[in-house]
HTML snippet that shows the backbone in 3Dmol.js (N, CA, C, O; Angstrom):
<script src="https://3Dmol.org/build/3Dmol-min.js"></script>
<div id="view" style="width:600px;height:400px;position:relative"></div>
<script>
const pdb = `
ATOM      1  N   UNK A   1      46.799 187.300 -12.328  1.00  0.00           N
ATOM      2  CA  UNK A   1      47.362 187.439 -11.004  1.00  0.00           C
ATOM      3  C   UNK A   1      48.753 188.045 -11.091  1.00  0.00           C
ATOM      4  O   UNK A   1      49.572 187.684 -11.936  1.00  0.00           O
ATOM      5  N   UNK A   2      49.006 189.081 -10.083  1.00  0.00           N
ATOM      6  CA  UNK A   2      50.608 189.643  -9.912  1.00  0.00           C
ATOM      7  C   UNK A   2      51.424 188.666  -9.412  1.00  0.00           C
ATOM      8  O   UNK A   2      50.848 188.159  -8.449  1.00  0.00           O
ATOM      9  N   UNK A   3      52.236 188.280  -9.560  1.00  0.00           N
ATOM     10  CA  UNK A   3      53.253 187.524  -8.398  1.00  0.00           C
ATOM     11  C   UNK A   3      54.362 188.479  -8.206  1.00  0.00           C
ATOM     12  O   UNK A   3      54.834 189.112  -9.150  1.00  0.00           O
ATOM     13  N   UNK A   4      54.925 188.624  -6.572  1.00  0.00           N
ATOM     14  CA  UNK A   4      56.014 189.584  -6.746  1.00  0.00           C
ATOM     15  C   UNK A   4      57.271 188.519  -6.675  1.00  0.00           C
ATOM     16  O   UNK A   4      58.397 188.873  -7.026  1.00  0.00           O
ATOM     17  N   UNK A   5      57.079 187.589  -6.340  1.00  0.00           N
ATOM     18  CA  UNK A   5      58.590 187.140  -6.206  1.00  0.00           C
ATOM     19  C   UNK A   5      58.951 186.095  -7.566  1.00  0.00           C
ATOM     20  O   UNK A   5      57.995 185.591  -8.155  1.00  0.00           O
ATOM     21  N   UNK A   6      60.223 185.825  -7.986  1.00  0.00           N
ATOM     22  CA  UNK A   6      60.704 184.772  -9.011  1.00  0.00           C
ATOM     23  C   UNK A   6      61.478 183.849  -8.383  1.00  0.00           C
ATOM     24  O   UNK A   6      62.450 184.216  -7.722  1.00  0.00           O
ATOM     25  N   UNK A   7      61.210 182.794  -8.486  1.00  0.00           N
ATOM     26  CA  UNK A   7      61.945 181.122  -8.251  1.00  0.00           C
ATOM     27  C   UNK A   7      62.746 180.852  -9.774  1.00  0.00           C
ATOM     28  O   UNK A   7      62.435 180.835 -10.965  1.00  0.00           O
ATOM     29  N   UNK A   8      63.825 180.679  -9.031  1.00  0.00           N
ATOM     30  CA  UNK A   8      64.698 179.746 -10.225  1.00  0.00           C
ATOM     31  C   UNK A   8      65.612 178.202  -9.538  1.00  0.00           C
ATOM     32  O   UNK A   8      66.390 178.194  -8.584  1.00  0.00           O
ATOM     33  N   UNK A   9      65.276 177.276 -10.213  1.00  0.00           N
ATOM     34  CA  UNK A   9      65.821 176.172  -9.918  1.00  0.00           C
ATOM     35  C   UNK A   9      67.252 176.460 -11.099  1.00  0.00           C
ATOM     36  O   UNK A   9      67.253 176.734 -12.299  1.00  0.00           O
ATOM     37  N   UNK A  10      68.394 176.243 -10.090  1.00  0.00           N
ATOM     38  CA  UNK A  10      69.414 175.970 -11.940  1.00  0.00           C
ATOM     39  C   UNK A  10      70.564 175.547 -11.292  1.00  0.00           C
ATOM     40  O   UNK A  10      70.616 175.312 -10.085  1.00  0.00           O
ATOM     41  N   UNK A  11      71.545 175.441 -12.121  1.00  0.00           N
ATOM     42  CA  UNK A  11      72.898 174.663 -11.476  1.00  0.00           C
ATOM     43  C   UNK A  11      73.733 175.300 -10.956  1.00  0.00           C
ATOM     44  O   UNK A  11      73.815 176.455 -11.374  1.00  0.00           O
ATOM     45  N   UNK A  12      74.682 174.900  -9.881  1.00  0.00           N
ATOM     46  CA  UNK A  12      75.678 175.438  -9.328  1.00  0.00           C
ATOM     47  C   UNK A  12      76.282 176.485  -9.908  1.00  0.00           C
ATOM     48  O   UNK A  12      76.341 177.592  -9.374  1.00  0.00           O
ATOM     49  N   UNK A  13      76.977 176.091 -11.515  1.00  0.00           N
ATOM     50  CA  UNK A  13      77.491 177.248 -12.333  1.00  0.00           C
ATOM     51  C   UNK A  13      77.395 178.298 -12.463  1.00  0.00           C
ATOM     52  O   UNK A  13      78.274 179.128 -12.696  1.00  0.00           O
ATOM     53  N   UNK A  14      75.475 178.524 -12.230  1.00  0.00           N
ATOM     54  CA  UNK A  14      75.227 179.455 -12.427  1.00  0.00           C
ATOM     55  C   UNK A  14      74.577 180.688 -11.107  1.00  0.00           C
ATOM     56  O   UNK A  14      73.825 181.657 -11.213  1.00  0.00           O
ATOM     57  N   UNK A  15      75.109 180.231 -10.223  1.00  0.00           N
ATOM     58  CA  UNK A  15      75.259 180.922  -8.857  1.00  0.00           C
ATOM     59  C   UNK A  15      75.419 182.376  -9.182  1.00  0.00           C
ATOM     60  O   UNK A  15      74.604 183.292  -9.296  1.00  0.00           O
ATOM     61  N   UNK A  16      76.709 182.303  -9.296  1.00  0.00           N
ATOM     62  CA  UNK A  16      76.822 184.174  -9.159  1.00  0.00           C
ATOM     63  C   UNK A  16      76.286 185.031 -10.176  1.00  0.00           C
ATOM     64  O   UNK A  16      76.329 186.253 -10.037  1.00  0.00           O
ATOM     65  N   UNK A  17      75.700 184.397 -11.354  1.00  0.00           N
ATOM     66  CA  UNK A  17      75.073 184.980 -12.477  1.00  0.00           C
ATOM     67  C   UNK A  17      73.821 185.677 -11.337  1.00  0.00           C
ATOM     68  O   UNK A  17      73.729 186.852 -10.981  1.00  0.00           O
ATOM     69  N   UNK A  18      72.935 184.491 -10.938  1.00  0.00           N
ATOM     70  CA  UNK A  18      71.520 184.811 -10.198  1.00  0.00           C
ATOM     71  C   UNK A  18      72.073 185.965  -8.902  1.00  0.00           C
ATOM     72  O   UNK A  18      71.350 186.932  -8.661  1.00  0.00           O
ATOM     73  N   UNK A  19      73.352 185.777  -8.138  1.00  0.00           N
ATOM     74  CA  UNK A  19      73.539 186.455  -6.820  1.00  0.00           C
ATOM     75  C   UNK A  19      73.229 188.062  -7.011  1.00  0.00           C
ATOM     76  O   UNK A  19      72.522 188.884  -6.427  1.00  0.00           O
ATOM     77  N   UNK A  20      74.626 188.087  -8.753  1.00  0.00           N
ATOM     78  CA  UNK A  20      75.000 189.744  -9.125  1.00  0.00           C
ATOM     79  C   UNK A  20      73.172 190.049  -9.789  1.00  0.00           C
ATOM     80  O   UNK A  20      72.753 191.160 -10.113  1.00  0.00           O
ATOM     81  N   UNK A  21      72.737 189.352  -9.819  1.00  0.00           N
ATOM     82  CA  UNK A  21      71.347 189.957 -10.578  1.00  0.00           C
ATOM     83  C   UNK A  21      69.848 189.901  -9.509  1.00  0.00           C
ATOM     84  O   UNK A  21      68.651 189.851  -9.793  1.00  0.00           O
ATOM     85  N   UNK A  22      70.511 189.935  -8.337  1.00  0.00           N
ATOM     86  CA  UNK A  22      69.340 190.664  -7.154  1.00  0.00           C
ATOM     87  C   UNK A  22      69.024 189.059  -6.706  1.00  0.00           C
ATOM     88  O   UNK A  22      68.883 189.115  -5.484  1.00  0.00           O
ATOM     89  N   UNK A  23      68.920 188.223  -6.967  1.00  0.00           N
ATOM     90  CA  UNK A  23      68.688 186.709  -6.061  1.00  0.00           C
ATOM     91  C   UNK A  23      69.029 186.240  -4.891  1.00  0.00           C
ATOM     92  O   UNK A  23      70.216 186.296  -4.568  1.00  0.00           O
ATOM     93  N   UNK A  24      68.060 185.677  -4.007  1.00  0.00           N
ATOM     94  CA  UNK A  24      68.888 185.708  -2.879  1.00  0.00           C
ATOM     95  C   UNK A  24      68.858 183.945  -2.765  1.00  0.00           C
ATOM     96  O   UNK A  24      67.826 183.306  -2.969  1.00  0.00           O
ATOM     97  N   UNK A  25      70.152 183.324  -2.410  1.00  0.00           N
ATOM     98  CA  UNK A  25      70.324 181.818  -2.658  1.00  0.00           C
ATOM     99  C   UNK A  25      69.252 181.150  -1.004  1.00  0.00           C
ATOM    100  O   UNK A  25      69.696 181.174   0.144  1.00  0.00           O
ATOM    101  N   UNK A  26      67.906 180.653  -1.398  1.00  0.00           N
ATOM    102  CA  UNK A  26      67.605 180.156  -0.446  1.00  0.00           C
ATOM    103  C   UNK A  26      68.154 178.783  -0.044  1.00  0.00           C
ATOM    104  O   UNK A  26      68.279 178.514   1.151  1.00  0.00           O
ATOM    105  N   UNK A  27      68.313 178.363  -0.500  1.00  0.00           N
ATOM    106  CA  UNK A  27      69.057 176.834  -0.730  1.00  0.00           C
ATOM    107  C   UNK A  27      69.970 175.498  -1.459  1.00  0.00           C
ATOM    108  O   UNK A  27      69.396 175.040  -2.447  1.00  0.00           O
ATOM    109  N   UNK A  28      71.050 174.947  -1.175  1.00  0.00           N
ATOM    110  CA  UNK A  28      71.184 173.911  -2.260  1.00  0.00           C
ATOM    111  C   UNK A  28      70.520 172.734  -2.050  1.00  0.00           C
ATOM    112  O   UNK A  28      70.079 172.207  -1.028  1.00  0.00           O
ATOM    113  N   UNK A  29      70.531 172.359  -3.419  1.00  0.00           N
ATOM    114  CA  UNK A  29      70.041 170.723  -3.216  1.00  0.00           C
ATOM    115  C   UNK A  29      71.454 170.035  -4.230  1.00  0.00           C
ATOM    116  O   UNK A  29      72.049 170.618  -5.137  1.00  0.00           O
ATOM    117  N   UNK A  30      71.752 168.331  -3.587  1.00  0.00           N
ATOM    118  CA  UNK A  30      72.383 167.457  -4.719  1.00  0.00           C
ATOM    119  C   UNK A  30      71.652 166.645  -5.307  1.00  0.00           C
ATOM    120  O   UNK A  30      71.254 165.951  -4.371  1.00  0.00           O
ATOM    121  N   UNK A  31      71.208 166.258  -6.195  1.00  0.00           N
ATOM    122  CA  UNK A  31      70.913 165.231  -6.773  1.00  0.00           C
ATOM    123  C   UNK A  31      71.334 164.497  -7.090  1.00  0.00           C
ATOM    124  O   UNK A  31      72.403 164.477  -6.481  1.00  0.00           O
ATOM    125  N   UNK A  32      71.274 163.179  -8.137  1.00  0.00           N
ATOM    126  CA  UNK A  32      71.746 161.975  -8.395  1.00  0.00           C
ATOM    127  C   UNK A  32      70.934 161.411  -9.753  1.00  0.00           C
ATOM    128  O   UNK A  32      70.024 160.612  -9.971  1.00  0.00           O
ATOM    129  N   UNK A  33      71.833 162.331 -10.565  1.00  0.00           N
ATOM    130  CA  UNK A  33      71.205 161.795 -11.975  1.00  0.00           C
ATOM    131  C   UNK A  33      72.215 161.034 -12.950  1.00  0.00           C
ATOM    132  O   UNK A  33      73.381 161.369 -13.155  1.00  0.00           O
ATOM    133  N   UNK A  34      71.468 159.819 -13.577  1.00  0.00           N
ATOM    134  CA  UNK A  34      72.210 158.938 -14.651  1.00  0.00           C
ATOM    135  C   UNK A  34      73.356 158.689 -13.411  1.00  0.00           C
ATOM    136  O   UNK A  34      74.471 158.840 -13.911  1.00  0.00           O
ATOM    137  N   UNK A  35      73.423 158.463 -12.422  1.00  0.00           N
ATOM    138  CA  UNK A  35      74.809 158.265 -11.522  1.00  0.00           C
ATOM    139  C   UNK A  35      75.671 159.139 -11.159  1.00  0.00           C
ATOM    140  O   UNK A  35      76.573 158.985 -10.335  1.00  0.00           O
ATOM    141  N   UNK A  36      75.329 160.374 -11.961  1.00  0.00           N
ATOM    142  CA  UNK A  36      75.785 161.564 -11.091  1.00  0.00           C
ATOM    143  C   UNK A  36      75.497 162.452 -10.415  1.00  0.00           C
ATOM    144  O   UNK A  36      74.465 163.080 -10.652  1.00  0.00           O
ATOM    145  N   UNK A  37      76.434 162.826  -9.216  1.00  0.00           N
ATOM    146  CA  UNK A  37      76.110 163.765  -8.219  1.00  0.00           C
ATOM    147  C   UNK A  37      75.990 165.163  -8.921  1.00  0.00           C
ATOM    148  O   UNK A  37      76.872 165.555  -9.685  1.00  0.00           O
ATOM    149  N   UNK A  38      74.871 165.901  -8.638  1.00  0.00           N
ATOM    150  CA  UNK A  38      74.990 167.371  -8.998  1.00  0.00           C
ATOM    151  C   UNK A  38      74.407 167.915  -8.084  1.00  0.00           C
ATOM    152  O   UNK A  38      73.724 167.334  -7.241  1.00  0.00           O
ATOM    153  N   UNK A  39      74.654 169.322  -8.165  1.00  0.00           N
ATOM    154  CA  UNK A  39      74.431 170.157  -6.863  1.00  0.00           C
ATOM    155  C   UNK A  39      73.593 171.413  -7.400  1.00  0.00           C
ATOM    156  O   UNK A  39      74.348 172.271  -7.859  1.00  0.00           O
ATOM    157  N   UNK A  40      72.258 171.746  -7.465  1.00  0.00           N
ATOM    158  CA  UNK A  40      71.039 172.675  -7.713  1.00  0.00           C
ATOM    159  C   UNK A  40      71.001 173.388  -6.573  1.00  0.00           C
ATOM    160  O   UNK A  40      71.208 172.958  -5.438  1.00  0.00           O
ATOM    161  N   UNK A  41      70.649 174.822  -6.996  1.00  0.00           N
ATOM    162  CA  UNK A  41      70.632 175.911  -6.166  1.00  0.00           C
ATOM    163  C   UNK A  41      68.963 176.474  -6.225  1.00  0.00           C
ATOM    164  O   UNK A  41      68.280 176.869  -7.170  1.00  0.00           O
ATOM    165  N   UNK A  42      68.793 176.378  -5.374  1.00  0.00           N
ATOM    166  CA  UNK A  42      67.192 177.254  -5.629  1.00  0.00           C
ATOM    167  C   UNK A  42      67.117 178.565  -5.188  1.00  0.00           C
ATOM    168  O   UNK A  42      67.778 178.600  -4.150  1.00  0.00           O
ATOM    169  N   UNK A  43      66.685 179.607  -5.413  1.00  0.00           N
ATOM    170  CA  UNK A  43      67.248 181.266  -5.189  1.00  0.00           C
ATOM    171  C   UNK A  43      65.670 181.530  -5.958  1.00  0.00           C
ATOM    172  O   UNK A  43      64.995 180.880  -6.756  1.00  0.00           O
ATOM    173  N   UNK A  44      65.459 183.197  -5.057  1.00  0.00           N
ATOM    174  CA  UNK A  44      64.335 183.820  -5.250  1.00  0.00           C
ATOM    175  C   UNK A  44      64.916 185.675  -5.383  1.00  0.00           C
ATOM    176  O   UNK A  44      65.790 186.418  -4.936  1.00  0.00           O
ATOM    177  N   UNK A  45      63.749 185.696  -6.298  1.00  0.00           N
ATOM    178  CA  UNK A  45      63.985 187.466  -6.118  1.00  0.00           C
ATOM    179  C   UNK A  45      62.388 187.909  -5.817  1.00  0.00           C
ATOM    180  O   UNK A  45      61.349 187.304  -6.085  1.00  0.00           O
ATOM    181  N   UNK A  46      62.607 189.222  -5.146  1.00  0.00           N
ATOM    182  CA  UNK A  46      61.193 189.374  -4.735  1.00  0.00           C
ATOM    183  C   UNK A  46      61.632 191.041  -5.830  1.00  0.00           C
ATOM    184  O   UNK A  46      62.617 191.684  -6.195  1.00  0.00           O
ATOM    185  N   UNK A  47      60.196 191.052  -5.938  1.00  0.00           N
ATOM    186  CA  UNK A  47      60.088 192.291  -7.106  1.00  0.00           C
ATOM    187  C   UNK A  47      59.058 193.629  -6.620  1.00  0.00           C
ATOM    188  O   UNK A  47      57.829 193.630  -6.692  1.00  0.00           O
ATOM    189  N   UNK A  48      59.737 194.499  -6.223  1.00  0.00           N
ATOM    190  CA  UNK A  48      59.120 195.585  -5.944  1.00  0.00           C
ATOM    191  C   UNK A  48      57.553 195.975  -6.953  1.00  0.00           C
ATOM    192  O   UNK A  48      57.588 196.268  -8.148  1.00  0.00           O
ATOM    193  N   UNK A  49      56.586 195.904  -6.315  1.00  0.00           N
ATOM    194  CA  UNK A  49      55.372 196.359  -7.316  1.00  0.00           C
ATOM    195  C   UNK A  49      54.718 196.962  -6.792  1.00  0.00           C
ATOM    196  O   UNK A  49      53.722 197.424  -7.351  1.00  0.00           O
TER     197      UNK A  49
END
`;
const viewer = $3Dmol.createViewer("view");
viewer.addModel(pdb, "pdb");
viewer.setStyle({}, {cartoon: {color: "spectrum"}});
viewer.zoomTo();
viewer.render();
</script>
């Protein structure tokens, strides 16, 4: 099967890495792991085919 688009779950940090490389940020999420707050970005690229 083709898929045109890519999902990446990853951390805040790495935001503008995914933005400058064609991603578009659909959403954050925070979580709550081991007692800490963190903040996950979920972002998609759709791929010309």
């Amino acid at each position: 099967y083709l898929h045109n688009e890519i999902y990446t779950f990853a951390s805040l940090s790495a935001k503008d890495f995914f933005l400058k490389n064609g991603f578009e940020l659909i959403r954050e999420n925070k979580i709550i792991k081991e007692g800490q707050n963190l903040k996950k970005i979920f972002n998609e690229k759709r791929c010309g085919l």
